[in-house]
C-alpha positions in Angstrom: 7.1 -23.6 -9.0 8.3 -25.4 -5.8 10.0 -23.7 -2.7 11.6 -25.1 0.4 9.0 -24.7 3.3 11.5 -25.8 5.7 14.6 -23.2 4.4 14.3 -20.2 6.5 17.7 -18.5 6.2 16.8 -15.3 8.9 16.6 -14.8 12.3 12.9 -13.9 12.6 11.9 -17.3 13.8 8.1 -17.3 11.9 7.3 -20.5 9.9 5.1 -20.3 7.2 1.1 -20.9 7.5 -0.5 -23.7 5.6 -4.0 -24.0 4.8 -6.4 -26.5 2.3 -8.9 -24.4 2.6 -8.4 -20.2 2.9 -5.9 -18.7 4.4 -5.5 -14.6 5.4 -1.9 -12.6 6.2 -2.8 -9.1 7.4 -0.4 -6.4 9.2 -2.8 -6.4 12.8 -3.2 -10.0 14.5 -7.4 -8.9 15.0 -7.8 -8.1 11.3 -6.9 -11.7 10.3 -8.8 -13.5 13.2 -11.6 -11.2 11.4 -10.8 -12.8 8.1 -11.3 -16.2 9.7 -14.1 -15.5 11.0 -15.8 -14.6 8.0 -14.7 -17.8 6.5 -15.8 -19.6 9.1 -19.0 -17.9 8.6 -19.1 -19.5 5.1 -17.7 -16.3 3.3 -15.4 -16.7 0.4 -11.7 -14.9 0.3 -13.3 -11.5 -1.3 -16.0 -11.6 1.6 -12.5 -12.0 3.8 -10.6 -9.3 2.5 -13.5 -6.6 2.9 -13.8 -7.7 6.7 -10.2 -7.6 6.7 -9.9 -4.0 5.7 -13.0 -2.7 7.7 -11.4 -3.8 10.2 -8.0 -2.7 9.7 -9.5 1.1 10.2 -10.2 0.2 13.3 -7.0 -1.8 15.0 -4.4 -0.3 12.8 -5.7 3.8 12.7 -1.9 4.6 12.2 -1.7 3.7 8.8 -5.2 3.8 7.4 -9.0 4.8 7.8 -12.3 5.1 6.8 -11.4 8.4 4.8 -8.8 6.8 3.0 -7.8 5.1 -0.9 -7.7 1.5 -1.2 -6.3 -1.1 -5.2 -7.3 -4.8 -5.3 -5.8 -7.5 -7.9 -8.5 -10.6 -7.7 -8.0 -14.2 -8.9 -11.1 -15.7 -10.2 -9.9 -18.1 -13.6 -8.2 -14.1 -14.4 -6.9 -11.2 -12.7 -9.1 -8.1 -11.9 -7.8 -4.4 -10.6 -9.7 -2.2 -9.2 -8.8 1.5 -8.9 -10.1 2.4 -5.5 -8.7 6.2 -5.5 -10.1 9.3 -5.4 -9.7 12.6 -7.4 -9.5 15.8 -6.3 -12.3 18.7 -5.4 -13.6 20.1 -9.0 -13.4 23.7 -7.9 -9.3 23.4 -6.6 -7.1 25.8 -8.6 -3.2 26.6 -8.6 -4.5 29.8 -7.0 -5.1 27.9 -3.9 -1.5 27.1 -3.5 -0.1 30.6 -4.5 3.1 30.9 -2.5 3.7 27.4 -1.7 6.8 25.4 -3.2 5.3 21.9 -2.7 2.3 20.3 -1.5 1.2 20.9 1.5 1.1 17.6 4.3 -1.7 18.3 6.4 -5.3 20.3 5.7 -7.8 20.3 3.2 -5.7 21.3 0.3 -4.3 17.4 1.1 -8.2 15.5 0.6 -8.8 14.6 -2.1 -12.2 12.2 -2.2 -11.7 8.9 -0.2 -12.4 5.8 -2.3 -11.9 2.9 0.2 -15.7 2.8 0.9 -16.9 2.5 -2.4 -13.8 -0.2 -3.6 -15.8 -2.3 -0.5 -18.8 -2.2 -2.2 -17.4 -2.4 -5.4 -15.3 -5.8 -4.7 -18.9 -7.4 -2.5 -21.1 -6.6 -5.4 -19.2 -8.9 -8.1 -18.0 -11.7 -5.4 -19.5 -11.0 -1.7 -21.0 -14.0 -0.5 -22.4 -13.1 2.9 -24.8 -10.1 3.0 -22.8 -6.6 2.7 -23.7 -5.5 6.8 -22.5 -9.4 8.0 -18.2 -7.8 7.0 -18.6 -4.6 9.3 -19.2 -7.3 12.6 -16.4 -7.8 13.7 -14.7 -4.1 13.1 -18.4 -2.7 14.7 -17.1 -4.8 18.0 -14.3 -3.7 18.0 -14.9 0.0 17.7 -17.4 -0.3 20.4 -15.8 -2.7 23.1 -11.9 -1.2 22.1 -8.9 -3.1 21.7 -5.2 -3.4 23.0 -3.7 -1.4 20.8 -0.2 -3.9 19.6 3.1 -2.8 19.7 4.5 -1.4 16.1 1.0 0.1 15.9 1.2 1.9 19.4 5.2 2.8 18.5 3.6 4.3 15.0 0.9 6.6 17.1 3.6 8.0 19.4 5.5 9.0 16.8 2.5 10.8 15.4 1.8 13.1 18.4 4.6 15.2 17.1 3.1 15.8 14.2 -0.4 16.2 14.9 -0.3 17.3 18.7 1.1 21.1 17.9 -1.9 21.7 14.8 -4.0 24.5 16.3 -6.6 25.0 13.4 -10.1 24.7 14.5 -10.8 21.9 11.4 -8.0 19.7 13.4 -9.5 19.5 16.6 -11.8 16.8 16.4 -9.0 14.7 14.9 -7.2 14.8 17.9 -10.3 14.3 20.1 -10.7 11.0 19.0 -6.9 9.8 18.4 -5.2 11.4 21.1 -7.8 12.2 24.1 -5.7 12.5 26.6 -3.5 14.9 25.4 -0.7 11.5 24.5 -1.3 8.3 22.2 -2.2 5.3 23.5 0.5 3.0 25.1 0.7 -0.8 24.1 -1.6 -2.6 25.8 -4.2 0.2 26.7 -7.7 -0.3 25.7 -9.1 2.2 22.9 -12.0 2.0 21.3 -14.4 4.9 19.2 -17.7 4.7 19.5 -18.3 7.0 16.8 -16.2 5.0 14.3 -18.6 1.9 15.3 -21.8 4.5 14.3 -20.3 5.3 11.4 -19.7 1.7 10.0 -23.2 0.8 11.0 -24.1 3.3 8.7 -22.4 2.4 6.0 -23.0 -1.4 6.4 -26.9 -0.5 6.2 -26.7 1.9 3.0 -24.3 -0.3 1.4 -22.1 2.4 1.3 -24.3 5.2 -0.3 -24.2 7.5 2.5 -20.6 8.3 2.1 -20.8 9.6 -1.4 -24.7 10.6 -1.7 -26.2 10.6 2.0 -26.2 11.5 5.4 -22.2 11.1 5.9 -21.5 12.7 2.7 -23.4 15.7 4.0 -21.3 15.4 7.4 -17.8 15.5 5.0 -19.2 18.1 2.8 -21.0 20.7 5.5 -17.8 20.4 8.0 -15.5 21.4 4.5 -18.0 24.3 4.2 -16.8 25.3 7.8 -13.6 25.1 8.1 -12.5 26.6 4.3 -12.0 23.4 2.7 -12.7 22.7 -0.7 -14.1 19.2 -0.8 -18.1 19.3 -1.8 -21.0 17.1 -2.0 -21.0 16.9 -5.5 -17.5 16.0 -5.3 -18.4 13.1 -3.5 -21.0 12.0 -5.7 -19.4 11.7 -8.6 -16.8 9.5 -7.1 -16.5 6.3 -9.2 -14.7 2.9 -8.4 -12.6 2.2 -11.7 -12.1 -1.5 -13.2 -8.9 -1.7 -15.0 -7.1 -4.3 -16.1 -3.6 -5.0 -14.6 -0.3 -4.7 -15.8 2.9 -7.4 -15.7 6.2 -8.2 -17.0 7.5 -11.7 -17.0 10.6 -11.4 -14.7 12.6 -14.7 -15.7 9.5 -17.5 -15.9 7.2 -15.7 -13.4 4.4 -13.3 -14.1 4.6 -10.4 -11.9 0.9 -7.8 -11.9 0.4 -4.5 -10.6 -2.2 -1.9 -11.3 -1.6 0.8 -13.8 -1.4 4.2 -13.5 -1.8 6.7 -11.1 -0.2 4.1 -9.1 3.9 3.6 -9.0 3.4 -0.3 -9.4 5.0 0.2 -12.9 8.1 0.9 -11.0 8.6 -2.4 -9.5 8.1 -4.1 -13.7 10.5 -1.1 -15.1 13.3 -2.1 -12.4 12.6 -6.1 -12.6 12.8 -5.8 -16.2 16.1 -4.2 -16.2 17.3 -6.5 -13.4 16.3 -9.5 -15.4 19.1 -8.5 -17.7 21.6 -9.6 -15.7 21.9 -13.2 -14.7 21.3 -13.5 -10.6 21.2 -17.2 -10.9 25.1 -16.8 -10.6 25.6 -13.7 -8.4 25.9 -15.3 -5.1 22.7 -13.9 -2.3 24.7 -12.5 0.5 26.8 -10.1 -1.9 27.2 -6.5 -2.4 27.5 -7.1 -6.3 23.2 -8.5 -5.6 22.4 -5.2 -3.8 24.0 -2.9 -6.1 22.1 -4.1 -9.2 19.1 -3.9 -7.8 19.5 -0.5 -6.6 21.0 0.7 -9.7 17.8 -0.8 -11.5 15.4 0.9 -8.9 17.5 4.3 -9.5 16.7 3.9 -13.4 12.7 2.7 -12.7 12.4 6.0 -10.8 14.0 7.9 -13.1 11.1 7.6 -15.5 8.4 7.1 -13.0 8.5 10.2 -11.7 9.2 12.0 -14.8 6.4 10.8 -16.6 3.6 9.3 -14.3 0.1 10.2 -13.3 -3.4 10.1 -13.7 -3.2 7.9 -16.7 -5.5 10.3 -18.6 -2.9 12.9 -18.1 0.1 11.0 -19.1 2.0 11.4 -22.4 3.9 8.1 -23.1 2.2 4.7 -22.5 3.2 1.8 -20.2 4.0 -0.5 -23.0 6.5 1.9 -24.2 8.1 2.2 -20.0 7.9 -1.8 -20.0 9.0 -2.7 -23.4 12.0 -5.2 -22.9 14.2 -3.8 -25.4 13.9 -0.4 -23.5 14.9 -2.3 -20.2 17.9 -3.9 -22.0 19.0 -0.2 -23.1 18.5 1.0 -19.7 20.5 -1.9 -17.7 23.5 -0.9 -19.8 23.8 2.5 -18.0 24.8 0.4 -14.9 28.2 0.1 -13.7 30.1 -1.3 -11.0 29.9 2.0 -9.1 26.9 4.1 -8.4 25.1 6.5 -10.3 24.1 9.5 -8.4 20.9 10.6 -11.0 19.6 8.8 -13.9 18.0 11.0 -16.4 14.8 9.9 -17.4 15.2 7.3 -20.8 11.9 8.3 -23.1 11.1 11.7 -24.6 9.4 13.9 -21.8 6.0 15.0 -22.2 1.1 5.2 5.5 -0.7 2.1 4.6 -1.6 -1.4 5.6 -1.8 -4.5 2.8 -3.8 -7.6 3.3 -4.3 -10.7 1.3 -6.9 -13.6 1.2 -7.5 -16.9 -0.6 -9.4 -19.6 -1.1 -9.9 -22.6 -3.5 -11.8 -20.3 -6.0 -10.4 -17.1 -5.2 -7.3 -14.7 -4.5 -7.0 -10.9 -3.3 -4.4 -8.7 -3.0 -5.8 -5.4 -1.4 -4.0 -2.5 0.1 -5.1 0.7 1.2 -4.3 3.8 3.4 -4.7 7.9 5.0 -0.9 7.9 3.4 1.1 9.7 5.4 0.5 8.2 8.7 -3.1 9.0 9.8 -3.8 11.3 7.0 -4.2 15.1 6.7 -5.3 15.7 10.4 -8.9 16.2 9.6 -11.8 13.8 10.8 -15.1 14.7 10.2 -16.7 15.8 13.9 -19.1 12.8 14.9 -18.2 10.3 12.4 -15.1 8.7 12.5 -13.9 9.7 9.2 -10.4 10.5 9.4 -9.7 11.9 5.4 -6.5 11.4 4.5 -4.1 13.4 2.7 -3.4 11.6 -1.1 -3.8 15.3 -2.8 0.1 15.9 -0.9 0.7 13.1 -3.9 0.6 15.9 -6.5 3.6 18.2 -7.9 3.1 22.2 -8.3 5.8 21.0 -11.2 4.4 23.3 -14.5 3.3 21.0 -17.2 4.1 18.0 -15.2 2.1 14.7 -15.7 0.8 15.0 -12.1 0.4 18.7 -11.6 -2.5 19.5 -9.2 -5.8 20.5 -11.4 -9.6 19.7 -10.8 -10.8 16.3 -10.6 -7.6 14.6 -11.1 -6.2 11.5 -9.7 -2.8 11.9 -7.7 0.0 9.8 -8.1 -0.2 7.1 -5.7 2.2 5.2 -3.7 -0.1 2.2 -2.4 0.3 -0.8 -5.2 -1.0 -4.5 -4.7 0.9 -7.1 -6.0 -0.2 -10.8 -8.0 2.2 -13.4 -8.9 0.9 -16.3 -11.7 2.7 -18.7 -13.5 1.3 -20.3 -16.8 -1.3 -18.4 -16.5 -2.4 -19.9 -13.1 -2.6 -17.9 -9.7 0.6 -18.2 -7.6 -0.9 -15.6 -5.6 -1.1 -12.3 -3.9 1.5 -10.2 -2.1 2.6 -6.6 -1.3 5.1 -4.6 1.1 3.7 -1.5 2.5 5.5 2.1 2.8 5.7 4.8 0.9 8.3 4.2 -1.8 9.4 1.7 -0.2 7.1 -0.1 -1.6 8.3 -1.1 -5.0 11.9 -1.3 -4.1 10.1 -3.9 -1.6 7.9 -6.0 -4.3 11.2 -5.8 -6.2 13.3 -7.8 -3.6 10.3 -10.3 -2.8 9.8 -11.4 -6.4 13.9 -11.5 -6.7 13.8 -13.7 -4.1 11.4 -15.8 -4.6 12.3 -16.0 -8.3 16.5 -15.6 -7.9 16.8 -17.6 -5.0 13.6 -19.6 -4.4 12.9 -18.6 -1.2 9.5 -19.7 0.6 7.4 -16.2 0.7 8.5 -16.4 4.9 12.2 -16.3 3.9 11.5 -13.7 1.3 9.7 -11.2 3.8 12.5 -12.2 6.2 15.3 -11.1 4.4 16.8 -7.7 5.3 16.3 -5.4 3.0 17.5 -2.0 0.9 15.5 1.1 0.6 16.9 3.7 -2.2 16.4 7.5 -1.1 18.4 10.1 -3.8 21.4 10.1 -5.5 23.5 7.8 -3.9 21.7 7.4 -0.1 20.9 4.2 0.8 19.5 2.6 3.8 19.9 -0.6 4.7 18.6 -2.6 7.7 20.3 -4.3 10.2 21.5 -7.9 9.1 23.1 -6.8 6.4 27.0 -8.3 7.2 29.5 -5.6 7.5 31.7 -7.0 4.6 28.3 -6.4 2.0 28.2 -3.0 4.0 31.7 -2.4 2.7 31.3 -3.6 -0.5 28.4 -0.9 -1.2 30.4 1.7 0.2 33.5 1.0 -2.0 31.1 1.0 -4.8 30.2 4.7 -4.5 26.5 4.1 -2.4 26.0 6.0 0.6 25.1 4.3 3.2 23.2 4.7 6.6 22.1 1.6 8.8 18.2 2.3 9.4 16.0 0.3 12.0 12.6 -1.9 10.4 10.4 0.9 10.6 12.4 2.3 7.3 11.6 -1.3 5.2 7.5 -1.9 4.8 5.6 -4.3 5.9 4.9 -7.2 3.5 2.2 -10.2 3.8 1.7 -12.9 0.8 -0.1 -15.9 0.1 1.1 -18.8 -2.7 -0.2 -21.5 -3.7 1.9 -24.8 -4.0 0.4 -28.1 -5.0 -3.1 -27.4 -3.8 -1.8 -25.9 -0.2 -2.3 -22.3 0.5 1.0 -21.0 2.0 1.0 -18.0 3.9 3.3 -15.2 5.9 3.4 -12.3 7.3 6.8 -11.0 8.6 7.9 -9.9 12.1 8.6 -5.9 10.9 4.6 -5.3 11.7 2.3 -6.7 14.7 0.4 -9.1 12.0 -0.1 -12.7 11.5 -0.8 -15.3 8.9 -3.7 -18.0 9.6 -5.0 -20.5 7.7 -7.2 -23.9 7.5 
């Protein structure tokens, strides 16, 4: 496939990065100069992507940590996920949430065990090239020597201090200690730094990540739990497992599109590009309100049956062949008119976050993870660093549901890497961060890219659409009136939403040998390559 590196349609102004060698696209400019400099130490793109992410707790707090989930796709001759999340504590019971109507956001009936640390591991000891403490360097210097903290990230911390400012609970006082100690975030530009986050990496650079689950820091997690009336235990923690799965895909016109399975909502992209596929874009013109209404009416029917039937895929009654099966989708796109639909039902019988991506010559990775909502559930372990972060908020109290809280259970999961190929070749990784916005965002890259060959700059660039309920829609500013008014007439409700509503997407493709990279101009990242 062949795309126009010199067509770049929106006002954003970024050009896309080419490298022969490797290239890296993070969210946080000092995550990616620490992918470089890994490969510049001789590592390979997997070596990369695990300095990238280490170091991504660091720079980018706001959206991820050491306590956090993580999913990887890797291209090496085949794809490869990996299941980086966490269940939850085996002794947790419905009784613990006895008077609640939904989960709650913050506190320890949030954590669930953190799985980013052991993914790490999991991705060095099958590919790392450079020894296992050589990828915590540059996130170690950091910690130690602070940083100026960029501006959608600082923007991002400010907004926090409303939420995590007023908690009085004694188990959320070390959290803001470290993330707020003057009372306030940092502004853009100030220096901040955590000595105790550089400690903690140290330590798990030199176990090779054992302490978290089986030493010293798993004690710290475990005895401050014991404290403070949480639930989470050392055994818990020990039993944590990295899982290998293999991913999932759809073919959306002639390109292969991946995600991980199951407890993640990556199926929801594939259900909605399937549906989309039955209709033919090649001849609905771009900057049209007919464009924008399909694909929201295909990501209203995707979500329909995603969160009527997903889960922990242990816990799920109908398969994904059955949610991607193409004679399904074809069924499904029929329900769409040419107004909106305020509620699908579901079609089959019922039964915060940063993204990175890497490559070389050899090898490919698409790796995402995150606390979730923002900096997590509040909690960091006193002394450590570890901010835990709230993934268990991912469950439903919903009676017999899929996803209903129970012991040792995987929550459903918003954070989903993405992995394009094409005859069974690597075109390469990419993924939009935010919530769920983050399917309705791989959705209108691969459309896109696919629909309207766009270089993977253009396709981050263009404004996008994020689906709420019913009929709310926001769409960012860009978007001509006369498309506005076109949604409008069709039935869509529609509120105009600054970037901060849209994700944050990075991708790499390859194209006749070149690595070509981007990161768009909604987060404070870059895209570098050589």
């Amino acid at each position: 496939m062949q795309f126009n590196l010199n067509y770049y349609p929106f006002p954003s102004q970024r050009r896309v990065i080419l490298g022969k060698h490797c290239a890296v696209a993070t969210s946080q400019h000092l995550a990616t100069l620490a992918g470089i400099e890994i490969f510049n130490k001789g590592g390979n793109a997997v070596d990369a992507a695990i300095a990238t992410a280490i170091t991504l707790t660091v720079v980018e707090p706001t959206s991820n940590g050491i306590g956090g989930d993580a999913f990887a796709i890797v291209w090496d001759g085949k794809l490869h996920g990996i299941n980086g999340s966490g269940k939850s504590p085996q002794n947790i019971s419905l009784d613990h949430f006895a008077g609640l109507s939904e989960m709650p956001l913050r506190g320890w009936l949030a954590v669930t065990v953190p799985g980013a640390v052991a993914l790490w591991r999991s991705l060095w000891e099958k590919w790392g090239k450079l020894p296992f403490e050589e990828l915590f360097i540059p996130a170690i210097r950091h910690a130690t020597e602070g940083f100026p903290v960029s501006p959608l990230t600082a923007e991002a911390w400010e907004r926090a201090e409303s939420i995590y400012l007023p908690l009085k609970a004694k188990e959320y006082q070390p959290f803001k200690d470290i993330f707020f100690p003057s009372g306030r975030a940092p502004k853009t530009g100030e220096i901040w730094g955590s000595q105790v986050h550089a400690e903690t990496l140290k330590e798990i650079a030199a176990t090779g990540g054992e302490s978290f689950y089986h030493g010293k820091l798993a004690e710290a997690i475990a005895n401050f739990a014991a404290e403070t009336k949480g639930i989470l235990t050392l055994d818990d923690l020990s039993a944590h497992q990295t899982l290998w799965v293999d991913p999932i895909s759809i073919t959306y016109r002639n390109l292969d599109v991946w995600e991980i399975p199951p407890n993640t909502q990556g199926i929801a992209a594939l259900i909605a590009l399937n549906i989309l596929e039955e209709f033919d874009m090649k001849n609905c013109v771009y900057e049209s309100g007919e464009r924008l209404h399909r694909q929201i009416e295909a990501m209203k029917l995707a979500f329909a049956d995603v969160y009527h039937h997903l889960g922990d895929l242990e816990h799920m009654s109908v398969t994904c062949e059955q949610l991607l099966n193409k004679t399904y989708a074809k069924q499904r796109q029929q329900l769409i008119q040419d107004t909106a639909t305020s509620l699908f039902n579901t079609g089959l019988p019922t039964g915060g976050t940063v993204y990175l991506c890497t490559a070389d010559q050899d090898l490919m990775v698409s790796l995402i993870q995150s606390n979730y909502e923002g900096f997590g559930g509040g909690i960091l372990v006193p002394d450590t660093g570890i901010a835990l972060h709230n993934r268990g908020a991912g469950f439903t109290l919903q009676a017999n549901h899929p996803n209903q809280v129970a012991p040792s259970k995987r929550p459903f999961h918003t954070i989903i890497p993405g992995f394009l190929t094409y005859n069974q070749q690597a075109i390469g990784p990419f993924g939009v961060m935010g919530a769920p916005m983050q399917p309705q965002g791989h959705l209108q890259v691969a459309s896109n890219l696919v629909d309207y060959h766009f270089n993977p700059q253009a396709c981050l660039d263009a404004p996008r659409w994020r689906f709420l309920r019913e009929n709310k829609v926001l769409l960012e500013r860009g978007i001509p009136p006369e498309i506005v008014q076109d949604l409008v007439n069709r039935g869509h409700q529609i509120s105009m939403s600054p970037h901060t509503m849209f994700g944050k997407g990075q991708m790499i493709i390859r194209q006749n040998g070149v690595l070509v990279a981007a990161s768009e101009s909604r987060a404070d990242g870059l895209a570098l390559g050589y």
